[in-house]
FITI-84123 format. One record per residue: z negated, x, y negated of N, C-alpha, C, O, CB in turn; residue number from 1; residue in one letter. Coordinates in Angstrom, 3 decimals. Glycine has a CB too. Example, Ala and Ser with C-alpha at 12.3 -4.5 7.8 and 13.67 -1.06 7.14 Angstrom:
% residues 2
NODE      n.w      n.u      n.v     ca.w     ca.u     ca.v      c.w      c.u      c.v      o.w      o.u      o.v     cb.w     cb.u     cb.v sevex bado
NODE   -7.800   13.190    5.690   -7.800   12.300    4.500   -7.800   13.200    3.300   -8.465   14.236    3.319   -9.046   11.308    4.473     1    A
NODE   -7.080   12.850    2.250   -7.140   13.670    1.060   -7.870   12.900   -0.030   -8.039   13.409   -1.138   -5.725   14.084    0.598     2    S
//
This chain:
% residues 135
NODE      n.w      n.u      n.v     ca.w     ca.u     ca.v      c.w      c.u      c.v      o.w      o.u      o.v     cb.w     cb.u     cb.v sevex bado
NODE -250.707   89.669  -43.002 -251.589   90.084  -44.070 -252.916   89.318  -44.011 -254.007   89.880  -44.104 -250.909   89.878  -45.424     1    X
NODE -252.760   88.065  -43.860 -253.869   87.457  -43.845 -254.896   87.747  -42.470 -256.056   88.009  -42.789 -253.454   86.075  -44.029     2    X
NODE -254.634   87.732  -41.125 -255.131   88.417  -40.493 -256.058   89.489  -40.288 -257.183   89.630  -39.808 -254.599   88.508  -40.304     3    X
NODE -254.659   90.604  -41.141 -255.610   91.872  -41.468 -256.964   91.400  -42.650 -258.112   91.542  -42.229 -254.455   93.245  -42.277     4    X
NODE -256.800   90.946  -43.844 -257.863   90.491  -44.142 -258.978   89.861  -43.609 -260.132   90.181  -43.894 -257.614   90.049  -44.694     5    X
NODE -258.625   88.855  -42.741 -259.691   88.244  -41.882 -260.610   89.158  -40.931 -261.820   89.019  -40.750 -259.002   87.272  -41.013     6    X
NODE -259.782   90.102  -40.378 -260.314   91.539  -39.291 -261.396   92.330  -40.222 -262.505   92.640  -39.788 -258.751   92.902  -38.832     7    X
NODE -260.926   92.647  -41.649 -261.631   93.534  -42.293 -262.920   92.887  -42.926 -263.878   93.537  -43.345 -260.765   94.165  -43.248     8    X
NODE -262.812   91.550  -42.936 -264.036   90.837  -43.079 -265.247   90.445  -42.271 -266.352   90.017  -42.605 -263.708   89.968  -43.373     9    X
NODE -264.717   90.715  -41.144 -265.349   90.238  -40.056 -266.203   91.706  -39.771 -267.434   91.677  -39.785 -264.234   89.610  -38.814    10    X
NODE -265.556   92.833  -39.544 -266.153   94.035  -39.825 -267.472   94.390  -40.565 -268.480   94.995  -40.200 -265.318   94.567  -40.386    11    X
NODE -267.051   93.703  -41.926 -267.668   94.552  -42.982 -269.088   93.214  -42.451 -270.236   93.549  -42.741 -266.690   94.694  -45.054    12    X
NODE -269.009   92.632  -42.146 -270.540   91.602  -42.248 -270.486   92.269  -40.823 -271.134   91.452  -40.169 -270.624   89.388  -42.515    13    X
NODE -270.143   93.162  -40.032 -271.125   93.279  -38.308 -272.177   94.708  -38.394 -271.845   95.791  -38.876 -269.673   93.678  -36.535    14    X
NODE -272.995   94.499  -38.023 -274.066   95.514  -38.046 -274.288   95.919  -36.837 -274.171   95.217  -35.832 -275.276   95.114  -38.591    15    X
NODE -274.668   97.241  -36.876 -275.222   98.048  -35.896 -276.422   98.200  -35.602 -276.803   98.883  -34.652 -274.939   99.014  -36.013    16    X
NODE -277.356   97.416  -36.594 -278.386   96.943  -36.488 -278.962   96.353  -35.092 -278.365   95.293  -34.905 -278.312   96.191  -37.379    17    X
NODE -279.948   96.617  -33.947 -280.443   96.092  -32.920 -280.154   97.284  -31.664 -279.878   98.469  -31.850 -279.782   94.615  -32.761    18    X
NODE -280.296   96.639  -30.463 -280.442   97.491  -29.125 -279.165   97.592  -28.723 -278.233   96.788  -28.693 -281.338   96.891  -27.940    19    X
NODE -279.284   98.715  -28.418 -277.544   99.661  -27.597 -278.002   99.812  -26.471 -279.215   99.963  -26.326 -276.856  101.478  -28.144    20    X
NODE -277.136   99.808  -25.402 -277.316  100.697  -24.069 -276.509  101.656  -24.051 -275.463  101.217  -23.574 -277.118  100.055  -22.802    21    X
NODE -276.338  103.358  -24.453 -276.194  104.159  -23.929 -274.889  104.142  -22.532 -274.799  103.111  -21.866 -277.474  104.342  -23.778    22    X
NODE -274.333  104.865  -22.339 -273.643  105.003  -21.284 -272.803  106.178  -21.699 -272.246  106.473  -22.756 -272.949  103.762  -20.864    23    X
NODE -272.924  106.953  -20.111 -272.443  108.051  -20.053 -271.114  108.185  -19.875 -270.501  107.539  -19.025 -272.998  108.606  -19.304    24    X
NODE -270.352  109.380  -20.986 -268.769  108.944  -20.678 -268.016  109.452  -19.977 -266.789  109.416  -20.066 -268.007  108.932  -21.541    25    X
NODE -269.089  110.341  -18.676 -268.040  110.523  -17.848 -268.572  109.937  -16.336 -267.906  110.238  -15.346 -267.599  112.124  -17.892    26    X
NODE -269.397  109.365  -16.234 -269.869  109.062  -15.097 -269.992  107.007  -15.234 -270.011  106.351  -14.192 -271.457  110.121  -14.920    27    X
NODE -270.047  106.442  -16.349 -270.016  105.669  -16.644 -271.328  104.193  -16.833 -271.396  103.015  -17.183 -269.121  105.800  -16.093    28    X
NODE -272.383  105.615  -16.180 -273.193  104.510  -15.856 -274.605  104.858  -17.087 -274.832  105.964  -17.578 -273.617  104.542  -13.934    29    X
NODE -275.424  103.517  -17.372 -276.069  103.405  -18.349 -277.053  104.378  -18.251 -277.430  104.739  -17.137 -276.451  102.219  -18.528    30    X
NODE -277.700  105.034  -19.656 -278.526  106.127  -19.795 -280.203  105.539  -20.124 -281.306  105.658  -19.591 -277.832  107.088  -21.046    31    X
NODE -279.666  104.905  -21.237 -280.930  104.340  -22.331 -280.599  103.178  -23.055 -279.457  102.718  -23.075 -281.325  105.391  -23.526    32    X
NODE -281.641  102.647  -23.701 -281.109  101.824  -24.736 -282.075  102.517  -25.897 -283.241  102.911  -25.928 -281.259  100.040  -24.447    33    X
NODE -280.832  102.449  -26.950 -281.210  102.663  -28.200 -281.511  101.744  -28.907 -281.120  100.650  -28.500 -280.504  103.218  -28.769    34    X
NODE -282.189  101.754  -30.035 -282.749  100.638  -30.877 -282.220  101.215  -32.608 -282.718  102.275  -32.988 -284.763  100.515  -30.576    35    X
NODE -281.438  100.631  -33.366 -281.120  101.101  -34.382 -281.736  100.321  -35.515 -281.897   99.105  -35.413 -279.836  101.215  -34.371    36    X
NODE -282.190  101.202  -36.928 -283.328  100.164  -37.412 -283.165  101.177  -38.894 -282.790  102.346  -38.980 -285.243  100.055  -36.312    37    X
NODE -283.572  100.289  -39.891 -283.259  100.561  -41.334 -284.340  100.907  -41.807 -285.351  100.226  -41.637 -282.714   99.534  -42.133    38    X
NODE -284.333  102.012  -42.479 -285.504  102.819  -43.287 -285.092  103.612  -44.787 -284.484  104.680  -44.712 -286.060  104.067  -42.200    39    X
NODE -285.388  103.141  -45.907 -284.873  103.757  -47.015 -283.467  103.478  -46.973 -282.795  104.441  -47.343 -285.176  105.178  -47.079    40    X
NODE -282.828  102.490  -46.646 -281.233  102.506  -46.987 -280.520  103.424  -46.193 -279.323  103.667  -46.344 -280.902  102.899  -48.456    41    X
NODE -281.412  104.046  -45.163 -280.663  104.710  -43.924 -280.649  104.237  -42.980 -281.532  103.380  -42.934 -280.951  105.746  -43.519    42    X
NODE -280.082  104.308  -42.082 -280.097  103.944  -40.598 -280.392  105.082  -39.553 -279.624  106.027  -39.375 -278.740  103.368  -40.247    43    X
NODE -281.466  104.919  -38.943 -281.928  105.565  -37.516 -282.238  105.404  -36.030 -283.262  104.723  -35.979 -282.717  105.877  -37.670    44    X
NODE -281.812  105.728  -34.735 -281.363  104.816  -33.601 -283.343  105.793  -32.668 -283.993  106.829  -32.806 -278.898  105.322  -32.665    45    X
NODE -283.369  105.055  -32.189 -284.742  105.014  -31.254 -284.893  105.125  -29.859 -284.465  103.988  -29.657 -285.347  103.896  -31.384    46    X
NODE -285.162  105.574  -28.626 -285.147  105.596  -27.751 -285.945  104.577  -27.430 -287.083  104.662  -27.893 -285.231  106.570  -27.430    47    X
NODE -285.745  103.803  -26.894 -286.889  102.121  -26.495 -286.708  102.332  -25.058 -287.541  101.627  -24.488 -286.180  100.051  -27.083    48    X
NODE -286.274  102.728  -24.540 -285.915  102.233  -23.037 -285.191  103.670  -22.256 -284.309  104.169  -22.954 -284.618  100.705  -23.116    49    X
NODE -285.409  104.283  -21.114 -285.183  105.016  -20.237 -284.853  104.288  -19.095 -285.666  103.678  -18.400 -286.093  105.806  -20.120    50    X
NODE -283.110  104.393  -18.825 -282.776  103.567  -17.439 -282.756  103.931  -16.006 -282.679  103.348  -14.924 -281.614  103.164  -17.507    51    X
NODE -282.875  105.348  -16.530 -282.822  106.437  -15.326 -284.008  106.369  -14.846 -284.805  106.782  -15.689 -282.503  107.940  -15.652    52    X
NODE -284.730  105.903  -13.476 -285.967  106.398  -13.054 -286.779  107.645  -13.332 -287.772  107.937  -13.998 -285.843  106.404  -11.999    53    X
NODE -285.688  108.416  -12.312 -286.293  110.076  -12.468 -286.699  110.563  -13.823 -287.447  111.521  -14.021 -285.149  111.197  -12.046    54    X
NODE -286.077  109.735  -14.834 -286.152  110.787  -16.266 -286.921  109.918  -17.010 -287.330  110.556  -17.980 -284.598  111.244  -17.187    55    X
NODE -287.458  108.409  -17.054 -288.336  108.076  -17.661 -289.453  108.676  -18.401 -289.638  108.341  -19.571 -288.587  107.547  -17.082    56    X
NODE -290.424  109.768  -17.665 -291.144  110.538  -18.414 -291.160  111.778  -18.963 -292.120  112.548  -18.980 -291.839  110.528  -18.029    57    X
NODE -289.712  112.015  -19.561 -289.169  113.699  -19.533 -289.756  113.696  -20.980 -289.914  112.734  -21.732 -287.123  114.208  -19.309    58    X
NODE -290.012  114.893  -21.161 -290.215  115.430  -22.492 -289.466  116.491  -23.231 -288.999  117.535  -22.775 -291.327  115.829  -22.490    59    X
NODE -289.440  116.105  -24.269 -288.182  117.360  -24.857 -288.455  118.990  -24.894 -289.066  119.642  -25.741 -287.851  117.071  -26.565    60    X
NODE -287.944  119.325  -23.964 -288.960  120.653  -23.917 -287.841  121.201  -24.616 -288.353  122.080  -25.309 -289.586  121.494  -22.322    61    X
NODE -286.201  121.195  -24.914 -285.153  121.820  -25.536 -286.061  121.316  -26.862 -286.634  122.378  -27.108 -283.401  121.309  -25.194    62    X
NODE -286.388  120.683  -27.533 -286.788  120.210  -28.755 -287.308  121.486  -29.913 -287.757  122.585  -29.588 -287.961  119.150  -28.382    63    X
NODE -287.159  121.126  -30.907 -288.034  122.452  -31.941 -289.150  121.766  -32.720 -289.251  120.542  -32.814 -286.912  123.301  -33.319    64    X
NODE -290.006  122.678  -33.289 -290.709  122.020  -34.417 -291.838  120.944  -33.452 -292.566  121.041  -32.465 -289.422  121.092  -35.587    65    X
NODE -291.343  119.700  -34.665 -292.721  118.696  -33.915 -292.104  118.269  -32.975 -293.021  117.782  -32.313 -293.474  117.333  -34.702    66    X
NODE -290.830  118.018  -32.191 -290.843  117.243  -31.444 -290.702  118.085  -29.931 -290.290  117.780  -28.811 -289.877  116.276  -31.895    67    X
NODE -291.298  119.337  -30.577 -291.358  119.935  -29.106 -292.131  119.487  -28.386 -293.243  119.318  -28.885 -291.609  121.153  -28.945    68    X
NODE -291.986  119.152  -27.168 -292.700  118.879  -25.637 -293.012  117.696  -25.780 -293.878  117.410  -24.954 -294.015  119.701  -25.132    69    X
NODE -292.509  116.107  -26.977 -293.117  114.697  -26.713 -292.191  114.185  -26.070 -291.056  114.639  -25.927 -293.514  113.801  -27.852    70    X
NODE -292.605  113.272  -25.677 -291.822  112.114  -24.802 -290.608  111.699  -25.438 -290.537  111.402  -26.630 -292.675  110.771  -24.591    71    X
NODE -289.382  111.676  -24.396 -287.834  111.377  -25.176 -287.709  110.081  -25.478 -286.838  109.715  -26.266 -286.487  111.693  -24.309    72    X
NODE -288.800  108.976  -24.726 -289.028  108.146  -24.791 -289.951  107.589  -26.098 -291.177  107.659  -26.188 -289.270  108.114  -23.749    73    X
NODE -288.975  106.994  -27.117 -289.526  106.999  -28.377 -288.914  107.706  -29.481 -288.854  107.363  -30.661 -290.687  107.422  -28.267    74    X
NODE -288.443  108.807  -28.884 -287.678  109.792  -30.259 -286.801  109.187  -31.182 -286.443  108.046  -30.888 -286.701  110.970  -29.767    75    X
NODE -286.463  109.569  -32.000 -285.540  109.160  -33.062 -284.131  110.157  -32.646 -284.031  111.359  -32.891 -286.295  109.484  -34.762    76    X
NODE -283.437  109.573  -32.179 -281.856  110.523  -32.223 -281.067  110.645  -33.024 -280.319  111.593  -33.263 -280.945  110.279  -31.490    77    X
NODE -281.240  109.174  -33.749 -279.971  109.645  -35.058 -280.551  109.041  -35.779 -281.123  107.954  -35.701 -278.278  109.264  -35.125    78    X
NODE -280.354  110.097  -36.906 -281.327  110.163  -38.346 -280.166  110.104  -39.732 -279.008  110.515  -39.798 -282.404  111.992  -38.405    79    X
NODE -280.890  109.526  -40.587 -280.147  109.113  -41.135 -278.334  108.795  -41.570 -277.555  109.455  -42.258 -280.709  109.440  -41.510    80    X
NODE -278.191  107.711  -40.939 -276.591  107.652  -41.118 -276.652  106.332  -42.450 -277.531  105.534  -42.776 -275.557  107.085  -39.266    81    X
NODE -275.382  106.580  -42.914 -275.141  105.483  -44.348 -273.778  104.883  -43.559 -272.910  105.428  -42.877 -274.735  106.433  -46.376    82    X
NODE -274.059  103.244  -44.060 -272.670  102.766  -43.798 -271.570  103.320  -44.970 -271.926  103.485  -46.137 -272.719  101.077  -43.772    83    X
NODE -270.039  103.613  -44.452 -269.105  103.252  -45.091 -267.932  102.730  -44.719 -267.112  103.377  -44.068 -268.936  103.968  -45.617    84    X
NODE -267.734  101.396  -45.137 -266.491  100.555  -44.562 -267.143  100.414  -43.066 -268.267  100.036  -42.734 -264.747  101.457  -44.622    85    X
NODE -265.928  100.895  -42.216 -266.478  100.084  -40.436 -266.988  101.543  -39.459 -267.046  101.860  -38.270 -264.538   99.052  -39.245    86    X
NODE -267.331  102.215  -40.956 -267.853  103.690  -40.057 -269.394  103.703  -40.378 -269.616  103.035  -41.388 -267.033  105.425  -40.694    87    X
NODE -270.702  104.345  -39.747 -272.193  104.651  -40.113 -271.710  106.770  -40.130 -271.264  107.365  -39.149 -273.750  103.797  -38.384    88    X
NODE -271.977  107.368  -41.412 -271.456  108.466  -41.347 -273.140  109.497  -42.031 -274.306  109.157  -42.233 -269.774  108.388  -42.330    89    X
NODE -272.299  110.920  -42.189 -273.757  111.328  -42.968 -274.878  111.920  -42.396 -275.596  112.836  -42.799 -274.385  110.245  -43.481    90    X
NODE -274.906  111.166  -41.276 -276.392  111.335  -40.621 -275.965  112.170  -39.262 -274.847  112.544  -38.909 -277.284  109.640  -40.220    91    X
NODE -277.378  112.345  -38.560 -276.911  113.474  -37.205 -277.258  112.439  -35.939 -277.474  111.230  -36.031 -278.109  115.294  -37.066    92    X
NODE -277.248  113.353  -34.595 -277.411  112.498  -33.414 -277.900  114.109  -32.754 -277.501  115.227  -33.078 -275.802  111.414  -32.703    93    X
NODE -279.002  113.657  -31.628 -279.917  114.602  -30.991 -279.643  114.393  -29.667 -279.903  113.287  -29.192 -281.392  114.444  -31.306    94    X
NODE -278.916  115.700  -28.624 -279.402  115.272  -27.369 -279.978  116.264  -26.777 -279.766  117.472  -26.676 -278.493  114.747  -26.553    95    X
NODE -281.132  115.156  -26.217 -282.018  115.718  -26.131 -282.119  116.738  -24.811 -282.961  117.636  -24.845 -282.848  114.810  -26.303    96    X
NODE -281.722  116.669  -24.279 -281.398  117.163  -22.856 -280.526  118.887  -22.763 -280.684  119.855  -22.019 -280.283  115.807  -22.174    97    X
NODE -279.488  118.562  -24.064 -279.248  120.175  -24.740 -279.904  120.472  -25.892 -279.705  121.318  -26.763 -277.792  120.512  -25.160    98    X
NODE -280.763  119.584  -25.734 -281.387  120.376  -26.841 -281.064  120.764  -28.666 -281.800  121.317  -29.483 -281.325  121.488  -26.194    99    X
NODE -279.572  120.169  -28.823 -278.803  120.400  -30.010 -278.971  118.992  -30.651 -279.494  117.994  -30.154 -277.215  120.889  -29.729   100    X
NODE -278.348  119.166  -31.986 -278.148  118.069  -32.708 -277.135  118.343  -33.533 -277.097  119.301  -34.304 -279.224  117.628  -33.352   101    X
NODE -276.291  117.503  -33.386 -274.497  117.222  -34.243 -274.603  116.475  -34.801 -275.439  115.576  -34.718 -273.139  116.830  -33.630   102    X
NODE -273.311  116.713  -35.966 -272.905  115.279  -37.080 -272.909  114.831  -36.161 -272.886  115.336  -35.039 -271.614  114.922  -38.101   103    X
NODE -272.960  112.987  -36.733 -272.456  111.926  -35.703 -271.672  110.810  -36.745 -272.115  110.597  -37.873 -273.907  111.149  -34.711   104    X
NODE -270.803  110.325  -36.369 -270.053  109.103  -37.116 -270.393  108.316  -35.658 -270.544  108.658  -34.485 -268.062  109.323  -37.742   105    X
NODE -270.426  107.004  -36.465 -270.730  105.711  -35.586 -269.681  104.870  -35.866 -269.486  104.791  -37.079 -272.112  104.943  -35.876   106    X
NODE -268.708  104.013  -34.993 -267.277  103.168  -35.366 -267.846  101.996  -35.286 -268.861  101.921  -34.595 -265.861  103.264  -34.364   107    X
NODE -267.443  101.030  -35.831 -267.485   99.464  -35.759 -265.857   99.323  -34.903 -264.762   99.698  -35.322 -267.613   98.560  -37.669   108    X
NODE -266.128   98.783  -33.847 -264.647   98.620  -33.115 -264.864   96.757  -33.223 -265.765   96.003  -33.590 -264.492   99.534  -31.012   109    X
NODE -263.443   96.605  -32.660 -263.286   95.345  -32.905 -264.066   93.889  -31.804 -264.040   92.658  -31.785 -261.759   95.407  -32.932   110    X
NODE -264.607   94.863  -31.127 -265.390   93.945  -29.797 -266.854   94.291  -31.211 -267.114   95.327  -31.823 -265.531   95.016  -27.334   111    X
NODE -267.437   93.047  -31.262 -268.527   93.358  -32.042 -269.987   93.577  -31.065 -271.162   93.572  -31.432 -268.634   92.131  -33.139   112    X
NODE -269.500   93.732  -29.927 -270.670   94.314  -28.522 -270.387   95.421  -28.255 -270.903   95.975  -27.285 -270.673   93.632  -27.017   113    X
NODE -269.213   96.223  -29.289 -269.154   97.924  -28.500 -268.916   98.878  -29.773 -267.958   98.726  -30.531 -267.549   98.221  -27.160   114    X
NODE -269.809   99.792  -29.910 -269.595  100.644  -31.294 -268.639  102.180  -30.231 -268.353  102.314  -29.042 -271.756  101.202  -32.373   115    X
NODE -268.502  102.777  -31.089 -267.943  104.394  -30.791 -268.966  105.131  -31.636 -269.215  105.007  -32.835 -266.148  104.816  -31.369   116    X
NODE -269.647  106.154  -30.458 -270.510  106.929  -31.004 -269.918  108.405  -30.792 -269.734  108.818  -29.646 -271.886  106.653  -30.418   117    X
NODE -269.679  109.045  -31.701 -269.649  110.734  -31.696 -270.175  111.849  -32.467 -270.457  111.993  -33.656 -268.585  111.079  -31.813   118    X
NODE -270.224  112.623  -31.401 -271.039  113.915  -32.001 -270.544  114.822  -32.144 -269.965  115.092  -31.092 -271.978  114.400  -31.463   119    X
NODE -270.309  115.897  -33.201 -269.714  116.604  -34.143 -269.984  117.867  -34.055 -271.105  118.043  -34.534 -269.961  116.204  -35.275   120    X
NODE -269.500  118.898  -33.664 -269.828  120.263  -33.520 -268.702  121.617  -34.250 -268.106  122.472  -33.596 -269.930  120.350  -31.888   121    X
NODE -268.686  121.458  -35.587 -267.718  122.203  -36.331 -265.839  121.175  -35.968 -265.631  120.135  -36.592 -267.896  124.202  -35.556   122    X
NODE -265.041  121.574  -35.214 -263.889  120.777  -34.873 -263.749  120.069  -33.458 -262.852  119.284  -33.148 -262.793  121.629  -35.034   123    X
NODE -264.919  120.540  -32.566 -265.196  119.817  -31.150 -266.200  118.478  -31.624 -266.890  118.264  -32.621 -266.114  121.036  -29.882   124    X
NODE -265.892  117.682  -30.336 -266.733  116.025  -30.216 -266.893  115.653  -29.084 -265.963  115.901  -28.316 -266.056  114.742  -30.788   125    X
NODE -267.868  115.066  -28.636 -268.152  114.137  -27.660 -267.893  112.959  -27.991 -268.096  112.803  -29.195 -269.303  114.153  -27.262   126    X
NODE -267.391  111.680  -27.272 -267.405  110.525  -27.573 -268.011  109.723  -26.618 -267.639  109.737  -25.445 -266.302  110.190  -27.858   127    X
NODE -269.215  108.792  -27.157 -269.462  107.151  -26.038 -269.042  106.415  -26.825 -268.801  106.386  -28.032 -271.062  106.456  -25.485   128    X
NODE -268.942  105.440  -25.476 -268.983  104.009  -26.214 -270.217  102.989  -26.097 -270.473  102.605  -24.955 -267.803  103.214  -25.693   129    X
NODE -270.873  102.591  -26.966 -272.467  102.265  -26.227 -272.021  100.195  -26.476 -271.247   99.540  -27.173 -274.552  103.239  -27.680   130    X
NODE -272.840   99.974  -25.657 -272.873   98.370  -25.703 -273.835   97.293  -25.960 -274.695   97.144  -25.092 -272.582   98.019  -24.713   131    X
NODE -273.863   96.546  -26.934 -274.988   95.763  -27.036 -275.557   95.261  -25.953 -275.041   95.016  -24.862 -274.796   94.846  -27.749   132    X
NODE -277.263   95.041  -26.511 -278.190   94.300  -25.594 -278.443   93.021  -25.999 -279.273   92.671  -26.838 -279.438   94.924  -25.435   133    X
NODE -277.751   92.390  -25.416 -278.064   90.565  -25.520 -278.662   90.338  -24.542 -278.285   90.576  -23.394 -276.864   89.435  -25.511   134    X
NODE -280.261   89.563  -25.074 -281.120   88.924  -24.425 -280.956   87.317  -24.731 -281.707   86.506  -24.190 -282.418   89.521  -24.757   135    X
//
């Protein structure tokens, strides 16, 4: 019992707050780093970094509205999510590459260097696992 208390404490103070690296979950290798950052009591993740050479200067041409044809580099992908408990829920996630945007729930797992990110499409999901950037 006490344990489990100690686990659920440790949780509730870890934030998702700062730089992710991206990684692809079926090929395994790193995409981007995201930057996640607080605005109005929401949380929204940032494209800071393109790891892929070739795709460094791609632009969202799948995109609608304003963010048709700007640089992916910089975009906002996930827009407003709210914490609850060891989940970030609420909010969506953009990829940009199909062009769509799904619910997304974000996990607090117990490595406090690895969240679970998924994207939501009626009863289908994608899942990563993205990993902190310690400098």
């Amino acid at each position: 019992m006490i344990v489990f208390l100690l686990v659920m404490l440790d949780l509730s103070g870890q934030s998702i707050l700062g730089k992710w690296k991206t990684i692809h979950e079926k090929t395994g290798k790193p995409i981007s780093i995201v930057e996640f950052y607080e605005n109005n009591g929401k949380i929204f993740g940032k494209i800071v970094e393109i790891l892929e050479e070739e795709h460094k200067n791609d632009l969202c041409s799948k995109c609608s509205g304003s963010e048709k044809n700007i640089p992916i580099l910089g975009l906002d992908i996930i827009k407003d999510m709210e914490r609850v408990g060891k989940y970030y829920k609420k909010g969506t996630i953009f990829h940009p590459v199909m062009g769509h945007r799904f619910k997304c729930r974000i996990k607090l797992l117990d490595d406090p260097d690895k969240i679970q990110v998924r994207g939501y499409l009626l009863f289908l999901y994608g899942t990563q696992y993205w990993e902190r950037v310690k400098y």
